[in-house]
C-alpha positions in Angstrom: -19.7 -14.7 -10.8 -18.1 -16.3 -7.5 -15.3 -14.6 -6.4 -12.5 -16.6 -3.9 -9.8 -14.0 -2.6 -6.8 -15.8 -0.8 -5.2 -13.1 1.3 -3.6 -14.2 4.9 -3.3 -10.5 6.1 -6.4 -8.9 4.4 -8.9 -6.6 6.5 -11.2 -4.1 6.4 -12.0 -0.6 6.6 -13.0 -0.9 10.5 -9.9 -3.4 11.3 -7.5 -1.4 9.5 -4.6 -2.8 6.6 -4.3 -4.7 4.4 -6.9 -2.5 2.9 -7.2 -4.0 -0.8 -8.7 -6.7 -1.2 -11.7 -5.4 0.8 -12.3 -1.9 -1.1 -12.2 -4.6 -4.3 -14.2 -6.9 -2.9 -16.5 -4.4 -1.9 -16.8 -3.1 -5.8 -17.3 -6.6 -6.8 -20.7 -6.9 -4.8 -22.0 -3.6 -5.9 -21.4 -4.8 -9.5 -23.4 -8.1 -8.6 -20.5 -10.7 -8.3 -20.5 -13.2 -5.2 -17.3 -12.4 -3.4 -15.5 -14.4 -0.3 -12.3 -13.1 1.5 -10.1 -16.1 3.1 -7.9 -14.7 5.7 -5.9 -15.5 9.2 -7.0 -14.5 12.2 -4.0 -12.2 13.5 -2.4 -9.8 11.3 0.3 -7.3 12.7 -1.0 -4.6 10.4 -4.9 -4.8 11.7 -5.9 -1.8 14.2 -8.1 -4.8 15.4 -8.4 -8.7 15.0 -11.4 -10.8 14.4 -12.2 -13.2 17.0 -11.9 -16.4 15.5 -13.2 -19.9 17.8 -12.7 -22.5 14.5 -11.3 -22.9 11.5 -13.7 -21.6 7.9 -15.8 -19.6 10.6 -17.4 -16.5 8.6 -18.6 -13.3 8.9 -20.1 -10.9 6.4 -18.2 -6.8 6.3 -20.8 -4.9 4.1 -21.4 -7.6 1.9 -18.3 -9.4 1.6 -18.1 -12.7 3.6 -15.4 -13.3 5.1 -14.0 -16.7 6.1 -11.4 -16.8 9.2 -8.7 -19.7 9.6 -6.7 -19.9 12.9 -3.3 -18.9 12.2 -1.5 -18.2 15.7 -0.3 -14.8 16.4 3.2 -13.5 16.0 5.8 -10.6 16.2 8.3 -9.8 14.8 9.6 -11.8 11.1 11.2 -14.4 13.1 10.0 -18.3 12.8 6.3 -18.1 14.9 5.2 -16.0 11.6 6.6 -18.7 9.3 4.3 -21.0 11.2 1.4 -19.2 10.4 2.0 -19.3 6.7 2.3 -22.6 7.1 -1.2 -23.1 8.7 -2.5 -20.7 6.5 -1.6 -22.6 3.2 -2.0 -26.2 4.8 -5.4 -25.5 6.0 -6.1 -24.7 2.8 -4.2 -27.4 0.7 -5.7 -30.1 2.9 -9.5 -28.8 2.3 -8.8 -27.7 -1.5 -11.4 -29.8 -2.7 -14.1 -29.2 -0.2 -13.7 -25.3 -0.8 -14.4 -25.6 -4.3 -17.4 -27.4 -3.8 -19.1 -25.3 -0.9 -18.0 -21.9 -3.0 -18.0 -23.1 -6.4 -15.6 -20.1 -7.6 -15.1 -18.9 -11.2 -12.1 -17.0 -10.3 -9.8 -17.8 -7.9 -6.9 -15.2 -6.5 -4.1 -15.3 -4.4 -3.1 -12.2 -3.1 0.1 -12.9 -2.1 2.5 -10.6 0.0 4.4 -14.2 0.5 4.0 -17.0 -2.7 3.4 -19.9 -0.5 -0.8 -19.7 -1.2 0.1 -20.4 -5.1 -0.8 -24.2 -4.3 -3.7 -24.4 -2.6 -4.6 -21.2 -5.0 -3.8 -23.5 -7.9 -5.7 -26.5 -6.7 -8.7 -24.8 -5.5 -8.5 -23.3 -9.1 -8.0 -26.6 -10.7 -11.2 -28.8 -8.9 -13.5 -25.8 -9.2 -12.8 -25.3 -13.4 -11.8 -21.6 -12.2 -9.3 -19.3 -13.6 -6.5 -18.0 -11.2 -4.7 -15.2 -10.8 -1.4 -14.3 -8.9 -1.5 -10.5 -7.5 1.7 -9.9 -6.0 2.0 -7.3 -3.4 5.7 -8.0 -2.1 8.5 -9.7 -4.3 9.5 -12.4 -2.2 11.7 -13.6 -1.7 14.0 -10.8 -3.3 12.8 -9.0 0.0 14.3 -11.5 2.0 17.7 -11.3 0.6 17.6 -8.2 -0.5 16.8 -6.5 2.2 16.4 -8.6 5.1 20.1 -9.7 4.7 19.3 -13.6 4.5 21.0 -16.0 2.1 19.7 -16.9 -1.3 20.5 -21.0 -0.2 18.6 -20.2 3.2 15.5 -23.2 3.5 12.7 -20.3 3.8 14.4 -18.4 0.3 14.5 -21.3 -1.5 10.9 -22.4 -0.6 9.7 -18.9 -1.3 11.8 -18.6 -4.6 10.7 -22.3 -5.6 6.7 -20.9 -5.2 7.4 -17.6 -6.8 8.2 -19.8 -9.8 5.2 -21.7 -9.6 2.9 -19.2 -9.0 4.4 -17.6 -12.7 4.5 -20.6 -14.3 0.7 -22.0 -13.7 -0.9 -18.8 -13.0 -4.1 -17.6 -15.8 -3.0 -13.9 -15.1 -0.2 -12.1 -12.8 -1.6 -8.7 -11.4 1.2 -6.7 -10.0 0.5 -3.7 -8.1 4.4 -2.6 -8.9 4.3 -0.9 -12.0 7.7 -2.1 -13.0 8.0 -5.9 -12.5 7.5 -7.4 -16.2 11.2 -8.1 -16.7 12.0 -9.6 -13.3 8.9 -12.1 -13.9 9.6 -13.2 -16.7 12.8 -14.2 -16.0 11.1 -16.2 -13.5 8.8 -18.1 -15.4 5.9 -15.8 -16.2 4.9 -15.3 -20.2 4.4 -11.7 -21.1 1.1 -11.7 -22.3 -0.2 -12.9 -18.4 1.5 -9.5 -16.9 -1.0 -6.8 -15.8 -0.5 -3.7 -13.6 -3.3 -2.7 -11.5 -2.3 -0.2 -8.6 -4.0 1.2 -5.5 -6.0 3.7 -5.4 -9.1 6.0 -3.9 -12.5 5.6 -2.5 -14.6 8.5 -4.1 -16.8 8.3 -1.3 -14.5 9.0 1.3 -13.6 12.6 -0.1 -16.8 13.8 0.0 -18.2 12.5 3.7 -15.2 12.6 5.7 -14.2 13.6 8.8 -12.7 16.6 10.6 -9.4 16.0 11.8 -9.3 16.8 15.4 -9.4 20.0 17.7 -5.6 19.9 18.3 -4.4 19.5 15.1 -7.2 22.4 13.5 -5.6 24.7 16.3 -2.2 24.0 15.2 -3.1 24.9 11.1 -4.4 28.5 12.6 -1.8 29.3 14.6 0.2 28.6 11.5 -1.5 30.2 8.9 0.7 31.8 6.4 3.5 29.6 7.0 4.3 27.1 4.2 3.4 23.2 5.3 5.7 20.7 3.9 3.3 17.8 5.3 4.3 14.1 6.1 1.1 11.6 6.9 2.1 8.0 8.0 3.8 5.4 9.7 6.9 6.8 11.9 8.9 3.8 11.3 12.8 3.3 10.0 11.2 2.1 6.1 9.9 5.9 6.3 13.5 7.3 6.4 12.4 10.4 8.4 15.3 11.1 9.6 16.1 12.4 5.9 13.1 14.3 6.5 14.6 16.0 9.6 17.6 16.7 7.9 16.0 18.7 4.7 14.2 20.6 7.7 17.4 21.3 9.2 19.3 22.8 6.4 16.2 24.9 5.0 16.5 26.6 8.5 19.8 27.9 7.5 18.5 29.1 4.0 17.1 32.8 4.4 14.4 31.7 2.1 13.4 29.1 3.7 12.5 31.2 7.2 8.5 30.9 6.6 8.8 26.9 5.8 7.6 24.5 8.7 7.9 20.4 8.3 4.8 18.7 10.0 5.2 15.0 10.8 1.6 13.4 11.1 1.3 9.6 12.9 2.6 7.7 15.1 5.2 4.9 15.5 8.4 2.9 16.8 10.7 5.9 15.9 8.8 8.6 16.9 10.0 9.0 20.3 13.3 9.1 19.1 13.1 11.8 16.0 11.0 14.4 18.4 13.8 13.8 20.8 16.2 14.6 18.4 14.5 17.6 16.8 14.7 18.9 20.3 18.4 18.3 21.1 19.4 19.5 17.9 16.7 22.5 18.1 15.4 21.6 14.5 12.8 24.6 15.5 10.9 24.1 11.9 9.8 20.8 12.2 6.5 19.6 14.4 5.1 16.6 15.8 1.5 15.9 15.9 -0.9 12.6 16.8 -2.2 10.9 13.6 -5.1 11.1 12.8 -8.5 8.7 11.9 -8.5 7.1 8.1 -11.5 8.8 7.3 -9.7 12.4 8.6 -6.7 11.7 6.0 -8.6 14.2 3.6 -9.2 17.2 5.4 -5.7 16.7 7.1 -4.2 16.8 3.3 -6.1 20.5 2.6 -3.9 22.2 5.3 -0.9 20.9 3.7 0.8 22.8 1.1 3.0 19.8 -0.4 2.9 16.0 0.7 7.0 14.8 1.5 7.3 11.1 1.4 10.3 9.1 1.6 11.8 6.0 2.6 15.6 4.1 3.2 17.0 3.3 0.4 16.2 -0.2 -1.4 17.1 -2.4 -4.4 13.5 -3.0 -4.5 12.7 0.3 -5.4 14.1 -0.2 -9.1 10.3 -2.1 -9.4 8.6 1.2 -9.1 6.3 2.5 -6.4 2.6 1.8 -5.0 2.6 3.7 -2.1 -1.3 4.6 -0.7 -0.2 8.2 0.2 0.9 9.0 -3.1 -2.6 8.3 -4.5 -4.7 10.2 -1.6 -2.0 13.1 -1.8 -2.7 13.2 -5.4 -6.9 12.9 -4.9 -6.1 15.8 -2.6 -5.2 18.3 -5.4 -2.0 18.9 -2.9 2.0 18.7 -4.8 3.9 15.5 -4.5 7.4 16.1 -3.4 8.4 12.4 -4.0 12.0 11.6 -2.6 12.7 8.0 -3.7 15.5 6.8 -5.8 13.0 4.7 -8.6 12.1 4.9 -12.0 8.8 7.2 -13.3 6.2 7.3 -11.1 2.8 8.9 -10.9 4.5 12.1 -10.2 6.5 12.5 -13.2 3.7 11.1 -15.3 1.3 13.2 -14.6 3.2 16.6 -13.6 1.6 16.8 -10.3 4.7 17.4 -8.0 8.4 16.9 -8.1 10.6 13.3 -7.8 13.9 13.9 -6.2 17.0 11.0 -5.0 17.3 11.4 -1.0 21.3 11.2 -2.0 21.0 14.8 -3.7 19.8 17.0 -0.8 20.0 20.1 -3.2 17.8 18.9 -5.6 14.9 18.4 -2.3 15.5 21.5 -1.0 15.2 23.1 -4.2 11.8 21.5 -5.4 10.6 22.9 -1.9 11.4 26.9 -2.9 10.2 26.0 -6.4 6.9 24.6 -4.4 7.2 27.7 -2.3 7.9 30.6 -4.9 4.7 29.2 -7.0 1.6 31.1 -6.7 -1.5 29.4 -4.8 -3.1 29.3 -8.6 -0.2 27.7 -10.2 0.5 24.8 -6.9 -3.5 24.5 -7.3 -3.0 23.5 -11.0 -0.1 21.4 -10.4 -2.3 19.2 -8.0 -5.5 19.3 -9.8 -3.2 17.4 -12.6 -3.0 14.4 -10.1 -6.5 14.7 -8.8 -7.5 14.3 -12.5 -5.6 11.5 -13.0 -7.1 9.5 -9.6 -10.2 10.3 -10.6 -9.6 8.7 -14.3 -7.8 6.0 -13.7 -7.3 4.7 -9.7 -10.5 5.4 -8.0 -11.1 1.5 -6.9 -14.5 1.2 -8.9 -12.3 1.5 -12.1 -9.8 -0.7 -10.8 -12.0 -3.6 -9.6 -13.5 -3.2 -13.1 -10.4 -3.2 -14.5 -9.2 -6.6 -12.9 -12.3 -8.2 -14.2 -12.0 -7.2 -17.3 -7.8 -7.7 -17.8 -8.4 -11.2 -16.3 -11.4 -13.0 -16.9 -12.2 -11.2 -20.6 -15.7 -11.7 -21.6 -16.4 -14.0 -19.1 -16.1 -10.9 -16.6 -19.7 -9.5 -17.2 
């Protein structure tokens, strides 16, 4: 089967996020399908950018190809990015028919973290007698108003709202990676029995070859030894909501059982400067600051951890539910989930394999911590192993990407 995969931002493991549609892509080849990646040349979430002389010029990542259109770089969410959209989806809207005949695809999908690439999606679909799928990442443009503050009547909403309808309307299948979107949808067009839910997940390979986090960090875990590790791994941005984090560290310092708890913050990012700078001035003596570390470390960095914390500011959007990549590595870990989001189930409370908290009821986090704590290393061992299991079951990619197949194409999918 050919396989055409419209995402603007996607990348690979060596250039970095959006991560995705390559480790599905890459499933797809090892199960014998043909599979091309369409993609701009400048993402703000790449580690490292292709360079890309002409428009449709490709390149083959372990098997994938991958096919580059100049798209103009950008920062920021201001209106240069907007203009790169619209190259993205007018490139190609305007060569629709040609793609379909030079990549003949069975299946075509949008992957959409903005649902501007419904119509060329569509249209590509339509000449080359393909199915197509929607696989929404983002819900724009209830992000935009949501959260970004702008007006429902602004131009950019109502184009993003008026192709969020489309895309549910004409769409074979909708794949949402939020576990918690049905209702929203259909209120926007979609019919119930074209909703699916496939999340992210793990690459079994990489927890059995990876790396060794470095020098620094390994003499950091031994001087610490014996001390309990509430970990953080990430992005130190303001969507992280670390500053909660430093909070929960500071009031467990004042709790006598608390004395033997440290908070480690793992990564880099815009706010990092500033929360070391305040752990400092407000001598928040329990919590640490250390480098991140390499992709392919992420697993032996998560066996020195005793529980994974991860938050973020609060959001509307949350009421969707959660698909955060941490979450899924923490849990292939074996390692406790202390999940401190205000949304509904998630993995954590599914599958026993941690604690979900609010961030408004400080109590309740500080108490899943001594709960973490007062376990024994056998009991936090079983507690993790429940979420390991359930990785391995059910979210590993290879089931995923067979999965996808399956849920969208049927019989054809073989």
């Amino acid at each position: 089967m050919n396989i055409l995969y419209l995402e603007h931002y996607a990348g690979s493991r060596e250039m970095g996020m959006e991560f995705r549609p390559y480790y599905l892509s890459r499933e797809w080849v090892r199960m014998g399908h043909r599979v091309t990646i369409v993609a701009g040349d400048y993402s703000h979430l790449r580690k490292s950018n292709p360079e890309v002389r002409q428009d449709f010029q490709t390149e083959e990542i372990d098997g994938i190809e991958y096919v580059w259109l100049k798209t103009g770089r950008y920062s920021g969410n201001g209106a240069k990015r907007a203009l790169t959209m619209e190259r993205f989806v007018r490139k190609l809207m305007t060569r629709a028919g040609w793609i379909a005949r030079k990549w003949k695809p069975d299946l075509v999908i949008a992957s959409s973290t903005y649902p501007l690439d419904t119509w060329p999606a569509a249209r590509i679909a339509r000449k080359a007698g393909a199915k197509y799928v929607h696989e929404v990442h983002d819900l724009w443009p209830s992000t935009l108003y949501e959260v970004g503050g702008m007006s429902r009547k602004h131009p950019f909403v109502v184009l993003m709202q008026i192709g969020e309808n489309s895309a549910y309307r004409h769409c074979d299948a909708c794949v949402s990676l939020m576990p918690y979107t049905l209702e929203y949808m259909k209120e926007h067009g979609l019919r119930e029995d074209k909703w699916i839910n496939i999340q992210n997940g793990v690459v079994e390979e990489e927890w059995t070859g990876y790396e060794s986090i470095p020098q620094q960090h390994r003499d950091f875990f031994e001087e610490h030894r014996g001390q309990f590790i509430v970990g953080y791994f990430g992005a130190h941005s303001l969507s992280n909501a670390l500053d909660l984090s430093l909070d929960t560290a500071k009031e467990m310092m004042n709790r006598p059982e608390g004395k033997d708890i440290i908070f480690v913050f793992v990564g880099e990012g815009v706010e990092k400067e500033r929360l070391v700078r305040r752990a400092k001035d407000e001598e928040i003596s329990n919590a640490f600051f250390l480098p991140r570390v390499n992709k392919a470390a992420v697993p032996d960095l998560l066996r020195s951890f005793d529980c994974v914390y991860m938050n973020g500011m609060p959001s509307p959007l949350y009421r969707f539910g959660l698909c955060l990549n941490k979450m899924y590595d923490t849990m292939m870990a074996g390692v406790p989930v202390l999940c401190v989001f205000d949304a509904p189930d998630t993995l954590v409370r599914q599958y026993d394999c941690g604690f979900q908290c609010s961030p408004e009821n400080r109590e309740d986090v500080i108490s899943a911590i001594l709960k973490l704590k007062a376990m024994t290393p056998e009991e936090r061992h079983a507690m993790g192993e429940r979420g390991r299991e359930a990785v391995v079951r059910e979210y590993t990619y290879r089931r995923l990407a067979e999965r996808f197949l399956k849920e969208t194409m049927g019989d054809t999918a073989g």
